[in-house]
N, C-alpha and C positions, 0 to 999 in steps of 0.2 A: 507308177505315175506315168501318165504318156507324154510324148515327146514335145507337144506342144506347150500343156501346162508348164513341164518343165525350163522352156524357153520360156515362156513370159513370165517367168520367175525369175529367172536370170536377168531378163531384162530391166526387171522391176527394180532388182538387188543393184543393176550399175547404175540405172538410172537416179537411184535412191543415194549409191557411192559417186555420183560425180555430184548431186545437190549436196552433200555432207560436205567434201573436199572443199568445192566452190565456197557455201559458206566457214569455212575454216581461212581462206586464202582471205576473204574479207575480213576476219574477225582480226588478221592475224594485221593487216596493212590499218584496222582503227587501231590495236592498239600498238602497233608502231608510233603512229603520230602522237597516241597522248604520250610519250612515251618523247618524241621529242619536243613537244608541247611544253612539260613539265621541265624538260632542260632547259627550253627558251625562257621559262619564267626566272627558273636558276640564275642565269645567267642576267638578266632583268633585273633581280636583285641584285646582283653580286656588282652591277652596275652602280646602282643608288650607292651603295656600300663605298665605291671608289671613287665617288664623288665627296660622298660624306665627310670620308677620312682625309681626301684633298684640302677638304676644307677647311677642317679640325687641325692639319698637319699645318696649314698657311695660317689660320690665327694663331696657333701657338707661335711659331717660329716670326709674325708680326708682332707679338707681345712679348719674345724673348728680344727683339731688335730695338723696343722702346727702352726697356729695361737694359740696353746697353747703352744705348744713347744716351740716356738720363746717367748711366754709370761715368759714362765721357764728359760729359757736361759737369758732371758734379768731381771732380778728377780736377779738371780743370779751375775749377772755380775754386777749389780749396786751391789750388797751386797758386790762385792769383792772376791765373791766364785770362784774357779776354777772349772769351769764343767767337765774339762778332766779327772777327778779321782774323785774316793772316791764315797760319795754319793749323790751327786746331777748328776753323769754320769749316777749310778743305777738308780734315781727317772726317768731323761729324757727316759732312756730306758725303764722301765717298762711302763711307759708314751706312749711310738712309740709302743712296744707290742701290748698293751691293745687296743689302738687305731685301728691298724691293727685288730686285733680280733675281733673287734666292725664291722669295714667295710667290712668282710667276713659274718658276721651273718645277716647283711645290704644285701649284693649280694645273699646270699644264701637264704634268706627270698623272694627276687625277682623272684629266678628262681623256687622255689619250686610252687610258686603262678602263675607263668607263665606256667608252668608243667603242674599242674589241671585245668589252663583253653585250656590248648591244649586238655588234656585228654577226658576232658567235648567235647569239639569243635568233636575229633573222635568218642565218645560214639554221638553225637547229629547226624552225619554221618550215621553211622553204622544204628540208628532208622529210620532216612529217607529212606536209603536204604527198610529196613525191611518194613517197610507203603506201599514204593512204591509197592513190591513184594506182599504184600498182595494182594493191593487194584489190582493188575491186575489179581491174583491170582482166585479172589469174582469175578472179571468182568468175566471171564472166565466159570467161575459154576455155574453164573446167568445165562450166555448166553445158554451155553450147555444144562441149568435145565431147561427153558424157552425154549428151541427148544423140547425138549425130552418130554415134558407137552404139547406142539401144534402136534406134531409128535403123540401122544397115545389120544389125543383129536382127530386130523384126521382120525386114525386109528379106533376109534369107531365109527364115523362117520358112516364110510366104513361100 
C-alpha cells in the first residue's frame, strides 16, 4: 500500500476516533443529568412524603390532646370540681396551650424536612444540568481536537 493511501487512512481512523469519543462524552453528560433528574424527582417525593406524615403526626397528636382534655374535664366533674373557674380552668388551659405548641413544632418539623428535600431535589437539578453542559461541552473539543490532529496530519502529508 503506498504512503499516501496509507495516510488518509489514518486519517480517516482519527478522525472517525475523535467523532466516537465526542459522541461518548455527550451520551455520557445526557445520562448524567437523567441521572440526576431522577434524584430530583426522589427527593420531590420524599418531600410530599414529609409533609404527609407532618400532618398525619399533627392530627394524631390534636386528637390525642382532645382525648386528654375531655380525660381532665370528665376527672373533674366526677370529683365535683367546677371547671369554669379557679384552677382546674387554668390546668385545661395550659393543657390546650402546650398542646397547640406541641402540634406546631409537629407541622414545622415537617415542613422544614420537606424544605431540604426540595432544596436537595433543585441542588440534584442544577448538577444535571451542569453534566449535561459539560459532557457536550468535551464532545465539542473532542471533535474540533480530532478534526485539527487529521487536518495537521493531512497537511504534512501534503
Amino acid at each position: 500500500m503506498d504512503p499516501v493511501t496509507l495516510g488518509l487512512i489514518s486519517i480517516g481512523v482519527g478522525a472517525l476516533g475523535s467523532g466516537m469519543s465526542a459522541f461518548g462524552q455527550y451520551q455520557s453528560g445526557q445520562a448524567q443529568k437523567g441521572a440526576y433528574d431522577y434524584n430530583a424527582r426522589i427527593a420531590e417525593q420524599e418531600a410530599g412524603v414529609a409533609r404527609a406524615g407532618a400532618a398525619r403526626e399533627e392530627e394524631i397528636h390534636r386528637t390525642k390532646l382532645k382525648r386528654l382534655m375531655g380525660t381532665q374535664k370528665a376527672l373533674y366533674g366526677a370529683a365535683g370540681v367546677d371547671i369554669a373557674s379557679g384552677s382546674p380552668l387554668l390546668t385545661l388551659m395550659s393543657t390546650a396551650e402546650e398542646g397547640e405548641r406541641e402540634a406546631e413544632y409537629i407541622r414545622y418539623g415537617g415542613e422544614v424536612s420537606a424544605t431540604e428535600k426540595l432544596n436537595e431535589a433543585r441542588l440534584a437539578r442544577y448538577y444535571g444540568k451542569q453534566a449535561k453542559t459539560a459532557g457536550t461541552i468535551g464532545a465539542g473539543s473532542t471533535f474540533l481536537t480530532g478534526l485539527g490532529s487529521a487536518g495537521l496530519s493531512y497537511a504534512k502529508m501534503k
